[in-house]
VEXFI-369779 format. One record per atom (N, C-alpha, C, CB): residue number from 1; x, y, z. Coordinates in steps of 0.1 Angstrom, whole numbers, plus 2048, in hexadecimal, padded with zeros to 3 digits. Each point is the difference from the previous one (the first is absolute). Glycine has a CB too. Layout:
REM residues N
+------+-----+-----+-----+
| resi |   u |   v |   w |
+------+-----+-----+-----+
|  NUM |   X |   Y |   Z |
...
+------+-----+-----+-----+
This chain:
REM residues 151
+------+-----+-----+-----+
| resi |   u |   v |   w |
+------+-----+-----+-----+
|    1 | 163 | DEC | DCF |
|    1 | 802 | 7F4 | 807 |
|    1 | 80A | 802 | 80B |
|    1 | 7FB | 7F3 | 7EC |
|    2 | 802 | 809 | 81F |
|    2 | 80B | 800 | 80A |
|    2 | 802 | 7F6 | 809 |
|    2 | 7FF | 814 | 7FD |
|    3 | 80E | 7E5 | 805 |
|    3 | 7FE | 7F0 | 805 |
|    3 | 803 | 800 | 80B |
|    3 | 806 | 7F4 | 7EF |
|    4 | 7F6 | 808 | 81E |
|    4 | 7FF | 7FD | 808 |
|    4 | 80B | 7F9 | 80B |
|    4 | 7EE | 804 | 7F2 |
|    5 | 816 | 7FF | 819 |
|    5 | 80A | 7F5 | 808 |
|    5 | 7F7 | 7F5 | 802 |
|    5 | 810 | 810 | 80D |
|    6 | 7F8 | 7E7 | 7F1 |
|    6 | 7F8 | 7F2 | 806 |
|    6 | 80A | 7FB | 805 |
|    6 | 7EF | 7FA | 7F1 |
|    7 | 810 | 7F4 | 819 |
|    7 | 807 | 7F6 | 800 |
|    7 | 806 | 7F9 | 7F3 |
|    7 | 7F3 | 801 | 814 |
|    8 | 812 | 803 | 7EC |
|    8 | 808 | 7F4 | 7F4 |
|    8 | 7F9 | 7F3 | 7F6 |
|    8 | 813 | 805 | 814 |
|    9 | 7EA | 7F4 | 7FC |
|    9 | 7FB | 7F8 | 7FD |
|    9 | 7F4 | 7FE | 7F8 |
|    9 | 80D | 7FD | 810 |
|   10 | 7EB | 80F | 7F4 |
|   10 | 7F3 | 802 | 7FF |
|   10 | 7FE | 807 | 7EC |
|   10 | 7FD | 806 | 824 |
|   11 | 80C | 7FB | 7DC |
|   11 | 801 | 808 | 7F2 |
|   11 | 803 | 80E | 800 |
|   11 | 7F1 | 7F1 | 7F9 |
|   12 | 80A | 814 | 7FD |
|   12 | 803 | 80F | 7FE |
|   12 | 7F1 | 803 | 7FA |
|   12 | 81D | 800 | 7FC |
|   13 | 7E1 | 80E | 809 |
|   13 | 7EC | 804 | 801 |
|   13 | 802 | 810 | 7FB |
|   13 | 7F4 | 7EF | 81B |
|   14 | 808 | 815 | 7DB |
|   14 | 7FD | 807 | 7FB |
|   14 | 7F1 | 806 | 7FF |
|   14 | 814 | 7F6 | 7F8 |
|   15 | 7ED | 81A | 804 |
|   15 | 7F0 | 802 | 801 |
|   15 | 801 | 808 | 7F7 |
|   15 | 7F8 | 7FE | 816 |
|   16 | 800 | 803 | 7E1 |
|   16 | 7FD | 806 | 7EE |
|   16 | 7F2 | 80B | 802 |
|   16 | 809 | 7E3 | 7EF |
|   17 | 7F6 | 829 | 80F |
|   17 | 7F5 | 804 | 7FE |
|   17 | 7F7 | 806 | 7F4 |
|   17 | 809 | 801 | 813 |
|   18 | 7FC | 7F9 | 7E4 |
|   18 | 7F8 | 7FF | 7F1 |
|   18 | 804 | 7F9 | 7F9 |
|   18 | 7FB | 812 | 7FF |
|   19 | 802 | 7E8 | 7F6 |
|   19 | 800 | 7F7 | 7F6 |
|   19 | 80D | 7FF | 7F5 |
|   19 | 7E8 | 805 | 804 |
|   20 | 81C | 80A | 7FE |
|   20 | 810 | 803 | 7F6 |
|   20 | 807 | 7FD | 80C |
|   20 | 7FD | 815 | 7EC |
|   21 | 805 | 7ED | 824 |
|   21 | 808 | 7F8 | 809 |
|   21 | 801 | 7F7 | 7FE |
|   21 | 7FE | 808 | 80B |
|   22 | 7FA | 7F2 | 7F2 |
|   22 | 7FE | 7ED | 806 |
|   22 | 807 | 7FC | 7F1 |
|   22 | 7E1 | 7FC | 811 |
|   23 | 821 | 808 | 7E3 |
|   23 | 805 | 7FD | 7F4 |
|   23 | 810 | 804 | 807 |
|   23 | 7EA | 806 | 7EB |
|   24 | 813 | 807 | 814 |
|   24 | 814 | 800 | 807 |
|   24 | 801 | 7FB | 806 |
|   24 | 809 | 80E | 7FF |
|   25 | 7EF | 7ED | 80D |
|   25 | 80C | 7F5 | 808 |
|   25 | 7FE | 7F3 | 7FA |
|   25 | 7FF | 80B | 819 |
|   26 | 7FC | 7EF | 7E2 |
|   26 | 802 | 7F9 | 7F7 |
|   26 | 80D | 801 | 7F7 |
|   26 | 7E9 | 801 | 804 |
|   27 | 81A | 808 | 7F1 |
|   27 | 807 | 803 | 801 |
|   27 | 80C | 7FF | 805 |
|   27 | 7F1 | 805 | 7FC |
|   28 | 811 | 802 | 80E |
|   28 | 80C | 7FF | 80B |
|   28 | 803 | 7F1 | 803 |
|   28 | 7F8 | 816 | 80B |
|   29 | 7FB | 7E3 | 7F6 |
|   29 | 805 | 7F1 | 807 |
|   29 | 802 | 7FB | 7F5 |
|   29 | 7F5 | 7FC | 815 |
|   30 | 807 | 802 | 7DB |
|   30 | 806 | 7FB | 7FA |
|   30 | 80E | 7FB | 7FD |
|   30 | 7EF | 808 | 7FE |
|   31 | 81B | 7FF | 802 |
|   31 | 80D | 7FC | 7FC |
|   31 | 802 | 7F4 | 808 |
|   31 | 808 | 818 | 7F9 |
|   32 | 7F3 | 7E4 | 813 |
|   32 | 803 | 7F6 | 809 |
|   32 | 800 | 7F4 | 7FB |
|   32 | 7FA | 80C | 80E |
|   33 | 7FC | 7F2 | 7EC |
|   33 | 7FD | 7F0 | 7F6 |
|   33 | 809 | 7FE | 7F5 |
|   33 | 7E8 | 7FF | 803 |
|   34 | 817 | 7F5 | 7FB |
|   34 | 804 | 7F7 | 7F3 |
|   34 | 801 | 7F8 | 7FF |
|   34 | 807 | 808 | 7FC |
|   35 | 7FB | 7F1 | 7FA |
|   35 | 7FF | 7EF | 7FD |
|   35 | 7FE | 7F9 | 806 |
|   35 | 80B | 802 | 7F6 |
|   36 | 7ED | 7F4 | 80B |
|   36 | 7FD | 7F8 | 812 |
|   36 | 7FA | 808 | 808 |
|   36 | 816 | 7F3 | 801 |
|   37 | 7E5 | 819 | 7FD |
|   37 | 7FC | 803 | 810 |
|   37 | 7EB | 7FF | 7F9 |
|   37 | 81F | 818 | 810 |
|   38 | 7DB | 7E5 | 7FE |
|   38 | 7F1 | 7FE | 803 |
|   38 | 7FB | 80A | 80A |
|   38 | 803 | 7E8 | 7FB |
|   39 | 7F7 | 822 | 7FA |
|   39 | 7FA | 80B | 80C |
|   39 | 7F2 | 801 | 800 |
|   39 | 813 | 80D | 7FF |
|   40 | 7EA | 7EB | 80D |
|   40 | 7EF | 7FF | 805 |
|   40 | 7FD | 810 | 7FD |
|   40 | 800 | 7EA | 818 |
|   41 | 7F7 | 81B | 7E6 |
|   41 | 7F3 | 807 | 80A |
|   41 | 7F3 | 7FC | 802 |
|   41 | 80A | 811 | 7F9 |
|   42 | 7F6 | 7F6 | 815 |
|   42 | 7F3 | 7FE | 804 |
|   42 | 7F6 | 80A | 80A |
|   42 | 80D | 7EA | 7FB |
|   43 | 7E6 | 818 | 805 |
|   43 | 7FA | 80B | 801 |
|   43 | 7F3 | 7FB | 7FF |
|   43 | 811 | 80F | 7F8 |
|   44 | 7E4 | 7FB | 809 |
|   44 | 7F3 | 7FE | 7FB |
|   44 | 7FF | 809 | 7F2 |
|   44 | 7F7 | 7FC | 81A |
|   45 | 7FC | 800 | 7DE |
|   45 | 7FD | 807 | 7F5 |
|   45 | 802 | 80A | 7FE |
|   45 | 7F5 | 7F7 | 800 |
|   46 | 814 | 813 | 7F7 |
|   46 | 7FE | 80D | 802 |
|   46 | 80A | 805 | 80B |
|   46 | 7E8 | 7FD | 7F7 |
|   47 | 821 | 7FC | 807 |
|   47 | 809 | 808 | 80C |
|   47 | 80F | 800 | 7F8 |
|   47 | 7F2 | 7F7 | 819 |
|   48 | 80D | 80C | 7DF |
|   48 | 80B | 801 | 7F8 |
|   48 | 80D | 7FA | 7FB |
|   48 | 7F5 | 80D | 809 |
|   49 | 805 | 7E4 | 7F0 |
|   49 | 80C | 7F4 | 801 |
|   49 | 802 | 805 | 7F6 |
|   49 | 7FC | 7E9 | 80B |
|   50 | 7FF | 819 | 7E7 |
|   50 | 801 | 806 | 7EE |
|   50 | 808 | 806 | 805 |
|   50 | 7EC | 803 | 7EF |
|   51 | 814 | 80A | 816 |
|   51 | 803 | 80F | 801 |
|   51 | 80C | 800 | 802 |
|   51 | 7EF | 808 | 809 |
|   52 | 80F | 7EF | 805 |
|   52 | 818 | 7FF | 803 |
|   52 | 806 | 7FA | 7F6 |
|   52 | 803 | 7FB | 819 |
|   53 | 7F3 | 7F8 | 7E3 |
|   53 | 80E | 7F8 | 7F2 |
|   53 | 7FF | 808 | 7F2 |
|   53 | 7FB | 7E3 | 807 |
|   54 | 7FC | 826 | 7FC |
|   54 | 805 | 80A | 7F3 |
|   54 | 80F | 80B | 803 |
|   54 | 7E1 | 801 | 7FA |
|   55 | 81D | 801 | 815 |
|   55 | 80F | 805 | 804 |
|   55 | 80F | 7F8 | 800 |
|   55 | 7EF | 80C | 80C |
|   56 | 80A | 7EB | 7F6 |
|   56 | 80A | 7EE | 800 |
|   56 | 805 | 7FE | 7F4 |
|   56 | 7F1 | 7F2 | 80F |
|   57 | 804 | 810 | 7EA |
|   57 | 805 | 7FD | 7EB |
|   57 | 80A | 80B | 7FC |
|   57 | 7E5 | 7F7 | 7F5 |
|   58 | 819 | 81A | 810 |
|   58 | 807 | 807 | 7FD |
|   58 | 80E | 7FD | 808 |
|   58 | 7EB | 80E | 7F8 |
|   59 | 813 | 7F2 | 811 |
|   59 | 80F | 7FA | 809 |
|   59 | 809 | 7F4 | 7FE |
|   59 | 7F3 | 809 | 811 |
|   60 | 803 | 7EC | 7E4 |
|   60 | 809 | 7F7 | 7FC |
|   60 | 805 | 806 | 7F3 |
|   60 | 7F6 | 7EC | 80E |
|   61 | 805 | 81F | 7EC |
|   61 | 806 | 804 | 7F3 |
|   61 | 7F2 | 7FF | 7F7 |
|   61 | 81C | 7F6 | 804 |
|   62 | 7DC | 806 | 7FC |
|   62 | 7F4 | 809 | 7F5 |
|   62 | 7FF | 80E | 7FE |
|   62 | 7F3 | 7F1 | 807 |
|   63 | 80B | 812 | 7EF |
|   63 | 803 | 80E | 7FA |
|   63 | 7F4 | 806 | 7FF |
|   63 | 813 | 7FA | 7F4 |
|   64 | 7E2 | 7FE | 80D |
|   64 | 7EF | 809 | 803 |
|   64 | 7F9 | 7F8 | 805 |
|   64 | 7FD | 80F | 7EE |
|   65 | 804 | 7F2 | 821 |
|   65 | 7F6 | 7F6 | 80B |
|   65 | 7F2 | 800 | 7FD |
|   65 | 80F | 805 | 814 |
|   66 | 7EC | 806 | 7E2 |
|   66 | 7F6 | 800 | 7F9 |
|   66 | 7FB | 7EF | 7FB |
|   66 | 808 | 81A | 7FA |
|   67 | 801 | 7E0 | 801 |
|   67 | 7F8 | 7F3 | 7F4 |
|   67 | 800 | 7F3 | 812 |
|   67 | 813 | 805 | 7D6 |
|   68 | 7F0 | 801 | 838 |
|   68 | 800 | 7F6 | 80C |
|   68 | 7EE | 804 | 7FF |
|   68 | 81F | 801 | 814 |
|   69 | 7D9 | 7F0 | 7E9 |
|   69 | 7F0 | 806 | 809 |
|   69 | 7FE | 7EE | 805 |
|   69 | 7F0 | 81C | 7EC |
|   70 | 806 | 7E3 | 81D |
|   70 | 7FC | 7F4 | 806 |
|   70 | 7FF | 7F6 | 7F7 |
|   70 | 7F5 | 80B | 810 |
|   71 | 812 | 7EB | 7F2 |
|   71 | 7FE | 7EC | 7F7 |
|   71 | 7F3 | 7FD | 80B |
|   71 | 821 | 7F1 | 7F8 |
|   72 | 7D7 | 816 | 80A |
|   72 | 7F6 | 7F2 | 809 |
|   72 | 7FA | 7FA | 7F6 |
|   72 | 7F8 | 80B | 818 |
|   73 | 808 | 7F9 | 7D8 |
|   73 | 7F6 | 7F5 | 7F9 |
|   73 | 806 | 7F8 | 7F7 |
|   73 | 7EE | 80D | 804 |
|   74 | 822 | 7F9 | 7F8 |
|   74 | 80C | 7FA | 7F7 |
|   74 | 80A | 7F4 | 80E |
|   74 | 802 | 81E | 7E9 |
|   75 | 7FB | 7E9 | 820 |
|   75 | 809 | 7F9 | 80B |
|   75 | 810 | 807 | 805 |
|   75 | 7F4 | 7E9 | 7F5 |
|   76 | 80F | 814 | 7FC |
|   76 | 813 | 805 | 800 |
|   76 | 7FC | 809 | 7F4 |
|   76 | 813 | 7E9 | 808 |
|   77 | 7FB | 820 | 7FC |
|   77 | 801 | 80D | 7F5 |
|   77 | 810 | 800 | 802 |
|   77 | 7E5 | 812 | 804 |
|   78 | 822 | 7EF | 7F2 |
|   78 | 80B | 7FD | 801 |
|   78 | 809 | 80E | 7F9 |
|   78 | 7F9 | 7E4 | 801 |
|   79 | 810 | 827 | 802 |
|   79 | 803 | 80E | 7FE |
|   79 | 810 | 7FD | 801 |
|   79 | 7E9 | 80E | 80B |
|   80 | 81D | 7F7 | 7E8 |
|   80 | 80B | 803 | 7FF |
|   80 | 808 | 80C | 808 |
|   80 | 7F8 | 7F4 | 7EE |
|   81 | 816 | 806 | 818 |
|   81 | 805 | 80A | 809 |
|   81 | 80F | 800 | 801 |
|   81 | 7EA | 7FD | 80C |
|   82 | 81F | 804 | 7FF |
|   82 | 80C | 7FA | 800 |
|   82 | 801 | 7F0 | 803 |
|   82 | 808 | 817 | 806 |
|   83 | 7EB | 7E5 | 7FE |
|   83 | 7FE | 7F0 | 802 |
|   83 | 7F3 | 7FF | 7FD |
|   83 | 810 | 7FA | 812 |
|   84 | 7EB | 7F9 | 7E9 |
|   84 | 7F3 | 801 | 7FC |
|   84 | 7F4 | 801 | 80C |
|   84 | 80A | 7F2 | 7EB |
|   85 | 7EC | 816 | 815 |
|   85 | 7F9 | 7FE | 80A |
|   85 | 7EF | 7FB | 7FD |
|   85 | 812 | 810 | 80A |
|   86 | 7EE | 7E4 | 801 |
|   86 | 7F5 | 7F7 | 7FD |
|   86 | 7F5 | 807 | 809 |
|   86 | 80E | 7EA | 7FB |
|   87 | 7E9 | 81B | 805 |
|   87 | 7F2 | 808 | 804 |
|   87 | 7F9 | 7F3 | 800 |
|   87 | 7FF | 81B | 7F5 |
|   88 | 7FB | 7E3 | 817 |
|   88 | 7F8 | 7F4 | 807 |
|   88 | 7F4 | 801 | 804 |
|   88 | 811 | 7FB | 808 |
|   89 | 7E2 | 804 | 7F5 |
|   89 | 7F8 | 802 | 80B |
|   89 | 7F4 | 7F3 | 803 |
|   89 | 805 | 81C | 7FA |
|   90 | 7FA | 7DF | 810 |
|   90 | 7FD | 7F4 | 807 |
|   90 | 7F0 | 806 | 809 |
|   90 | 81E | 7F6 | 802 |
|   91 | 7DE | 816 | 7F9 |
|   91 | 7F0 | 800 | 804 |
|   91 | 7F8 | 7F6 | 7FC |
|   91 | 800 | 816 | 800 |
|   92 | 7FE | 7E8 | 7F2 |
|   92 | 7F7 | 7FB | 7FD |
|   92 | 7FE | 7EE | 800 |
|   92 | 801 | 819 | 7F4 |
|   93 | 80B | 7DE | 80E |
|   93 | 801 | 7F6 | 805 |
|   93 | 7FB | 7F9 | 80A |
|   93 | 80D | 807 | 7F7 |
|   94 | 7EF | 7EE | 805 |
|   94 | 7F7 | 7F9 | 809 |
|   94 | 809 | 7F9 | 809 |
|   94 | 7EF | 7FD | 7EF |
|   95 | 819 | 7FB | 80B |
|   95 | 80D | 7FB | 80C |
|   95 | 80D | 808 | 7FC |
|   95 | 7F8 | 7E5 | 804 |
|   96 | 809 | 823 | 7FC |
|   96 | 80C | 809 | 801 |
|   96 | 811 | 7FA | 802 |
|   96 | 7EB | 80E | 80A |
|   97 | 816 | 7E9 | 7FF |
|   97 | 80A | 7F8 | 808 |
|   97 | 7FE | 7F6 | 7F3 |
|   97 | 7FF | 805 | 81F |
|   98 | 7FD | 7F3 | 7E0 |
|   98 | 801 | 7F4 | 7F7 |
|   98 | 7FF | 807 | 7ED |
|   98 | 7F2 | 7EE | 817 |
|   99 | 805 | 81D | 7E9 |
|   99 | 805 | 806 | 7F1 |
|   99 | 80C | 804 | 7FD |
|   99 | 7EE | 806 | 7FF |
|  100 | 81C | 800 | 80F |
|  100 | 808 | 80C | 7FB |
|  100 | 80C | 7F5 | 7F8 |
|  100 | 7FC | 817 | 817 |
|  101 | 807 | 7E1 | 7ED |
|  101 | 80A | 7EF | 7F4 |
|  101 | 7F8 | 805 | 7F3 |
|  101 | 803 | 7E2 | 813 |
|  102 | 7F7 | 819 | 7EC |
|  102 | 7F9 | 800 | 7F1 |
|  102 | 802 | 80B | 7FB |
|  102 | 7EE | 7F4 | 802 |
|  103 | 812 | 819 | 804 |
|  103 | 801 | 811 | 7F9 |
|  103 | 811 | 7FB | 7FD |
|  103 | 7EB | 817 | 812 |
|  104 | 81E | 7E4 | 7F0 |
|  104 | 810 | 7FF | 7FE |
|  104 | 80A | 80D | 808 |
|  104 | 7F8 | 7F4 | 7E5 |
|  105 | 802 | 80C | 828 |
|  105 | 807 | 806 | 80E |
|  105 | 80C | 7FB | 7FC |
|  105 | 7ED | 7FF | 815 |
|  106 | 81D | 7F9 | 7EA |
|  106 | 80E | 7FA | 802 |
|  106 | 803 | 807 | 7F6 |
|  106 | 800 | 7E9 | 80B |
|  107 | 7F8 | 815 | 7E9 |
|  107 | 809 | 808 | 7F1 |
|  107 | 802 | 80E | 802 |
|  107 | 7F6 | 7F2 | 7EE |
|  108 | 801 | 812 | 815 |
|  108 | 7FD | 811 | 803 |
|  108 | 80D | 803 | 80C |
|  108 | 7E0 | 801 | 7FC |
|  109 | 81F | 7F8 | 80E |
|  109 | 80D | 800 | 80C |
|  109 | 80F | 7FD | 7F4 |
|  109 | 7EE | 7F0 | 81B |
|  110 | 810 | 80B | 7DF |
|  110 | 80D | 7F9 | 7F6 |
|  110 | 803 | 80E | 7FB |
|  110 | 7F8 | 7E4 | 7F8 |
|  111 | 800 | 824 | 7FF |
|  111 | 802 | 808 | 7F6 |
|  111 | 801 | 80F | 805 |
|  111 | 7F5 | 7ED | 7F1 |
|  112 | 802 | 816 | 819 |
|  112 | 802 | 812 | 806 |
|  112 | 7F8 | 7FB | 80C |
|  112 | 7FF | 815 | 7EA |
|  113 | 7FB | 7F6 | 81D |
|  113 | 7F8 | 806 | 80A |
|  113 | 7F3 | 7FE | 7FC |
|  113 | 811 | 80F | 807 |
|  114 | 7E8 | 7EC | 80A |
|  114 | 7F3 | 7FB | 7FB |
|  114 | 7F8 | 806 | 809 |
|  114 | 806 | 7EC | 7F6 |
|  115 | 7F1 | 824 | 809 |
|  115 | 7FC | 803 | 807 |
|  115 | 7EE | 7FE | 801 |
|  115 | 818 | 80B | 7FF |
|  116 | 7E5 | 7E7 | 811 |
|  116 | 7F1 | 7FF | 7FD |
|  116 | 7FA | 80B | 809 |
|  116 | 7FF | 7E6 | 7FB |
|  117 | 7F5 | 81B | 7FF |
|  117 | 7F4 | 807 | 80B |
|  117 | 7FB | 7F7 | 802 |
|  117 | 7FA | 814 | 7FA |
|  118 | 7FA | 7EB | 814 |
|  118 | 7FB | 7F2 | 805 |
|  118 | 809 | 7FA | 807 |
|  118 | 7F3 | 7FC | 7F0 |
|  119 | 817 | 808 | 80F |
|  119 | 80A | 7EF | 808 |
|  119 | 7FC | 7FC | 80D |
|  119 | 817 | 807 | 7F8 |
|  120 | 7E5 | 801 | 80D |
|  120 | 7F5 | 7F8 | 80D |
|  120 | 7FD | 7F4 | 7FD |
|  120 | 7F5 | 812 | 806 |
|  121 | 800 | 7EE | 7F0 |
|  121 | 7F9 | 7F4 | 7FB |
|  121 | 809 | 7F3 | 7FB |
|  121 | 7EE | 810 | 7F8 |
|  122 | 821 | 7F6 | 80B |
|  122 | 804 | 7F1 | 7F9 |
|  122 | 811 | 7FD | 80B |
|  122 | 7F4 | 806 | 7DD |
|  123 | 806 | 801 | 82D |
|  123 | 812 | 80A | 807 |
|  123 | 807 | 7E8 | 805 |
|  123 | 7F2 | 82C | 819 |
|  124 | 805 | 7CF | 7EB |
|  124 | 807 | 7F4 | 801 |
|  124 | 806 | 7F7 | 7F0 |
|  124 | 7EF | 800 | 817 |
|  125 | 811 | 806 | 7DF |
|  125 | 802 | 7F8 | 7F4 |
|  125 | 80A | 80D | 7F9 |
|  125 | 7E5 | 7EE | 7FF |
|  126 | 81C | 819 | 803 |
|  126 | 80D | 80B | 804 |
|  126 | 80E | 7FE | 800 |
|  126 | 7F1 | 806 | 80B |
|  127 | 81B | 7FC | 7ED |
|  127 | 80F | 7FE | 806 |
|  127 | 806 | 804 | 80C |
|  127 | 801 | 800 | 7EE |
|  128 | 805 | 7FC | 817 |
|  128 | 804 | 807 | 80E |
|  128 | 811 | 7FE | 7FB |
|  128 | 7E9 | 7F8 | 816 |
|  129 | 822 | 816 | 7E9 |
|  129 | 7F5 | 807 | 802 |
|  129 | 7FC | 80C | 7FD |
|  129 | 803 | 7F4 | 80B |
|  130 | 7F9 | 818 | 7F9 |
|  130 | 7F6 | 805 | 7F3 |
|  130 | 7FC | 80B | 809 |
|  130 | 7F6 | 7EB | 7F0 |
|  131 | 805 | 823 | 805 |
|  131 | 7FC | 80A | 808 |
|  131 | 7EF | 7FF | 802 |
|  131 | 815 | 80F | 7F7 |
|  132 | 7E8 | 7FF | 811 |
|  132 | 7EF | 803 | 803 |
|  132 | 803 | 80E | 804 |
|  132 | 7F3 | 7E9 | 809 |
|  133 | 802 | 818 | 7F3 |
|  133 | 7FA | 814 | 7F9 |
|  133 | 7F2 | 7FE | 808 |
|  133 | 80B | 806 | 7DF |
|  134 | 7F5 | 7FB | 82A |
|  134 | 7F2 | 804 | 807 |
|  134 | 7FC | 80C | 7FE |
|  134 | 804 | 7F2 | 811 |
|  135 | 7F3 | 812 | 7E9 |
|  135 | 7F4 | 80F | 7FA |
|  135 | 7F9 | 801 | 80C |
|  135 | 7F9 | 7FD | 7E6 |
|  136 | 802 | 80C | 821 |
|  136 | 7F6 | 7FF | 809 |
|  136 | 7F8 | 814 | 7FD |
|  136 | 811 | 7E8 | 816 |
|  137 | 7E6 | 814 | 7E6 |
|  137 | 7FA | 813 | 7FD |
|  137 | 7FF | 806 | 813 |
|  137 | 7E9 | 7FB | 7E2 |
|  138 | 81D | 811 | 817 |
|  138 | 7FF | 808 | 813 |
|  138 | 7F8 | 80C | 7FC |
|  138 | 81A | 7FB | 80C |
|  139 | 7DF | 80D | 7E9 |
|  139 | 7F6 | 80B | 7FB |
|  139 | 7FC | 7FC | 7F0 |
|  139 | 80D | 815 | 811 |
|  140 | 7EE | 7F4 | 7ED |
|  140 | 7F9 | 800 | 7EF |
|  140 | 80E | 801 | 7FA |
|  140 | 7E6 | 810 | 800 |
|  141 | 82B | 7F0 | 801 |
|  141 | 803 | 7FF | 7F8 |
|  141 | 80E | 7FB | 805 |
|  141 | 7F0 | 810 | 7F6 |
|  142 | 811 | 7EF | 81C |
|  142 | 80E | 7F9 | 806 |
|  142 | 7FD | 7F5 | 7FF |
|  142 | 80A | 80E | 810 |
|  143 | 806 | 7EE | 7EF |
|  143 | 803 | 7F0 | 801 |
|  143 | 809 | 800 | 80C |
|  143 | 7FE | 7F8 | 7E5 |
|  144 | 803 | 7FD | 821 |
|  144 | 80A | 7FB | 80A |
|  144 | 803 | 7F7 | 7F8 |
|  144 | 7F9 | 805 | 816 |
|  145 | 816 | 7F9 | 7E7 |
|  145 | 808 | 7F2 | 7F9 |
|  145 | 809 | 7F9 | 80B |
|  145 | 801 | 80C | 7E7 |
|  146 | 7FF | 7EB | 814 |
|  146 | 809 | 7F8 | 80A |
|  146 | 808 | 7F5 | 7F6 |
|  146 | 7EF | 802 | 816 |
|  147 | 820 | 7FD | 7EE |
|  147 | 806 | 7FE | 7F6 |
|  147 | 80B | 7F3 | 80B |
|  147 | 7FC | 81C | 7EE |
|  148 | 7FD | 7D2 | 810 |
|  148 | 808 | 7F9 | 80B |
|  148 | 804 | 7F1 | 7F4 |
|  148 | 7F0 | 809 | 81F |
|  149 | 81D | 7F8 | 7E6 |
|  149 | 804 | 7F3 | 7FC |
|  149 | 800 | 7F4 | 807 |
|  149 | 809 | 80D | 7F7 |
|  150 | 7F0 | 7E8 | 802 |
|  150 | 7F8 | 7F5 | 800 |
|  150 | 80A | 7F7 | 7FF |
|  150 | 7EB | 809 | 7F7 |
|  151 | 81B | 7EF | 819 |
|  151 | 80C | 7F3 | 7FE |
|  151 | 7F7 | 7F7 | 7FF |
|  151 | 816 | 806 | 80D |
+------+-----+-----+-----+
């Protein structure tokens, strides 16, 4: 992985070229969260939202990012760590923005770190304020990441 100069403002942009990168930087950016914090990702299919919060779970203190795999059909997956972490995923939702209250977003904000995939689909019903992990695939195995805080 190797991160990029940017504007400040603009975030910080990283570029991963295989699948054990994209876990370590994951990884790496983990320690940053905790309690109260809301970290969107967002991407197309297959561009590696699982992959990094499996680096994210190890970076918040999971001991085998192994048992991190996709909630698109449980929703939430919840993984013990140095703070609890809430695994989100908001594909399969019909109104997304009006379900995510019912899923118990505030408790999860209350208790650890709540990292969704999809947050696109719900980015107005969202805390502000809050991170985003933009994935974008750049080959059969780079990622470009982008890493901006959301006032």
């Amino acid at each position: 992985m190797s991160p990029r100069a940017d504007d400040e403002d603009a975030g910080e942009a990283f570029h991963t070229a295989s699948a054990d990168a994209t876990v370590a930087l994951g990884e790496r950016l983990g320690p940053r969260f905790g309690t109260g914090d809301c970290v969107g990702l967002v991407g197309p299919l297959g561009a590696g939202k699982t992959v990094l919060i499996r680096g994210l779970a190890r970076g918040l203190g999971v001991a085998d990012e192994r048992i991190v795999s996709s909630p698109t059909y449980v929703l939430v997956q919840e993984y013990d760590g140095r703070v609890p972490i809430f695994h989100v995923d908001l594909y399969r939702l019909a109104l997304p923005a009006a379900e995510l209250a019912d899923l118990g977003l505030a408790e999860m904000l209350a208790a650890g770190v709540v990292l969704i995939e999809w947050a696109d689909r719900a980015a107005a019903a969202l805390p502000r304020p809050r991170w985003e992990i933009a994935i974008r695939p750049t080959a059969r195995a780079g990622r470009d990441v982008r890493l901006t805080r959301i006032e």
